[in-house]
C-alpha positions as CSV (number, residue, x, y, z in Angstrom):
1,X,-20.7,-31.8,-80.7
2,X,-23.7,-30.4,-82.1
3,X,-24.6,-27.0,-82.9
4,X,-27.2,-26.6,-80.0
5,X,-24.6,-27.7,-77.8
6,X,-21.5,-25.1,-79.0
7,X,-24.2,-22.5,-78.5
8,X,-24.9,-24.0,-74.7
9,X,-21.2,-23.9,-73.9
10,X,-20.7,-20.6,-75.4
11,X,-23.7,-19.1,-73.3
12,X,-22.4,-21.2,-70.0
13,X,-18.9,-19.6,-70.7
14,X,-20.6,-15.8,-71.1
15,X,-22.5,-16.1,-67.9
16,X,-19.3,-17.2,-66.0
17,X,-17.7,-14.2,-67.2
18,X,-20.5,-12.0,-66.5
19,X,-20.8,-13.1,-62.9
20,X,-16.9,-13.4,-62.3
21,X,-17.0,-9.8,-63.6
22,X,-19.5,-8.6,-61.3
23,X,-17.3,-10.1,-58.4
24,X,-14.4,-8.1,-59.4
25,X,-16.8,-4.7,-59.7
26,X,-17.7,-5.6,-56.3
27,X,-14.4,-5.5,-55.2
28,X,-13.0,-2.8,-56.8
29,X,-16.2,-0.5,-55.7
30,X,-15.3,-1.7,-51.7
31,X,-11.6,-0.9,-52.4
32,X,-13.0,2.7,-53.5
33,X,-15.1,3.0,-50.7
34,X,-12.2,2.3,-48.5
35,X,-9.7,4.7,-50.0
36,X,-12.6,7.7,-50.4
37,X,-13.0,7.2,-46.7
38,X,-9.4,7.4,-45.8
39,X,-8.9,10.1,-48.0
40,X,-12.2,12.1,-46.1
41,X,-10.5,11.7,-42.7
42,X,-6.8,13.3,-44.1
43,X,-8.6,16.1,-45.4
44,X,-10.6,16.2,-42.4
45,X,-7.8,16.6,-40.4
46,X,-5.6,18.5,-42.4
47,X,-8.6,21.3,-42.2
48,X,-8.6,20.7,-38.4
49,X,-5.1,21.4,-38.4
50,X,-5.3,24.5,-40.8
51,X,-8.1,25.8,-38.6
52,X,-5.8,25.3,-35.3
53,X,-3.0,26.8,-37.1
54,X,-4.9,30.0,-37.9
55,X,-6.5,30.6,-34.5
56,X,-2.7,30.1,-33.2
57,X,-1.4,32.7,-36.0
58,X,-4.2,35.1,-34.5
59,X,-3.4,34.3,-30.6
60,X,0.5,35.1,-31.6
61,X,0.0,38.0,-33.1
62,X,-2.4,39.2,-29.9
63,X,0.5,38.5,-28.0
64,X,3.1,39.7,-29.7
65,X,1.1,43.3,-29.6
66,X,2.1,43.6,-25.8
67,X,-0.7,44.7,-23.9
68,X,-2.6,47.6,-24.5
69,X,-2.6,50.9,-21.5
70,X,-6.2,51.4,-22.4
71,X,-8.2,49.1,-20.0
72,X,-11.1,48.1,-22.3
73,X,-8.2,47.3,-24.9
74,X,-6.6,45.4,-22.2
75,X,-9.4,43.4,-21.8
76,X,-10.6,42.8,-25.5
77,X,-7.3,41.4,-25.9
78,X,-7.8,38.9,-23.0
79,X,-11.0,38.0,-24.0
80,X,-10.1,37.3,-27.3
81,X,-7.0,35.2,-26.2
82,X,-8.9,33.1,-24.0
83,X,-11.4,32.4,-26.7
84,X,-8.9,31.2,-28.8
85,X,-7.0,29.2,-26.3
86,X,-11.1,28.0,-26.0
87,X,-11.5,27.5,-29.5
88,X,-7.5,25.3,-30.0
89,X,-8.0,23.6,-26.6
90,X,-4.9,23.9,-24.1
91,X,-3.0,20.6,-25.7
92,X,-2.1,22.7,-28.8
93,X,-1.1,25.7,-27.1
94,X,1.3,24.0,-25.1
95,X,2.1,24.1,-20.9
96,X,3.3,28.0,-20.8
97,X,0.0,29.6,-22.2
98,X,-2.0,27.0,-20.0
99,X,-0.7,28.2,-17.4
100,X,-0.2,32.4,-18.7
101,X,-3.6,32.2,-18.8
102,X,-4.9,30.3,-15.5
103,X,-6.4,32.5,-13.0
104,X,-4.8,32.9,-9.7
């Protein structure tokens, strides 16, 4: 084997590696992809669900105050309880304040 002929093999050999690396950057990158997107929708959700739990915090604590004597009070509070109940949607509030809530 001549000289000219090592240097062809060692070039053939270098481009192999090249493109095999390339292949495995390509997959990496789409694994990456894959897991950033997963990891968007988690913290998506877990915002959602930090969001929900506030608004349910607030609509306790309305609540829990009791009612109010004072009519304009009264209805602040009501207002502000059904835009929250608005705000969760009735699945997280569960089938009692659904139905606290519906007019007669």
């Amino acid at each position: 084997m001549t000289e000219a002929q090592v240097a062809l093999w060692i070039q053939v050999a270098a481009v192999l590696i090249g493109i095999g690396a390339a292949f495995v950057a390509l997959v990496i990158g789409a694994l990456d992809r894959r897991h950033a997107r997963e990891v968007a929708a988690r913290d998506r959700r877990f915002q959602r669900l930090m969001t929900e739990h506030e608004f349910l915090g607030r609509l306790l604590e309305n609540y829990g105050r009791g009612g109010s004597s004072d009519p304009a009070e009264s209805k602040r509070m009501g207002s502000e309880a059904l835009s929250l109940i608005g705000l969760i949607g009735c699945r997280s509030c569960g089938r009692a304040t659904s139905r606290a809530t519906r007019p007669s």
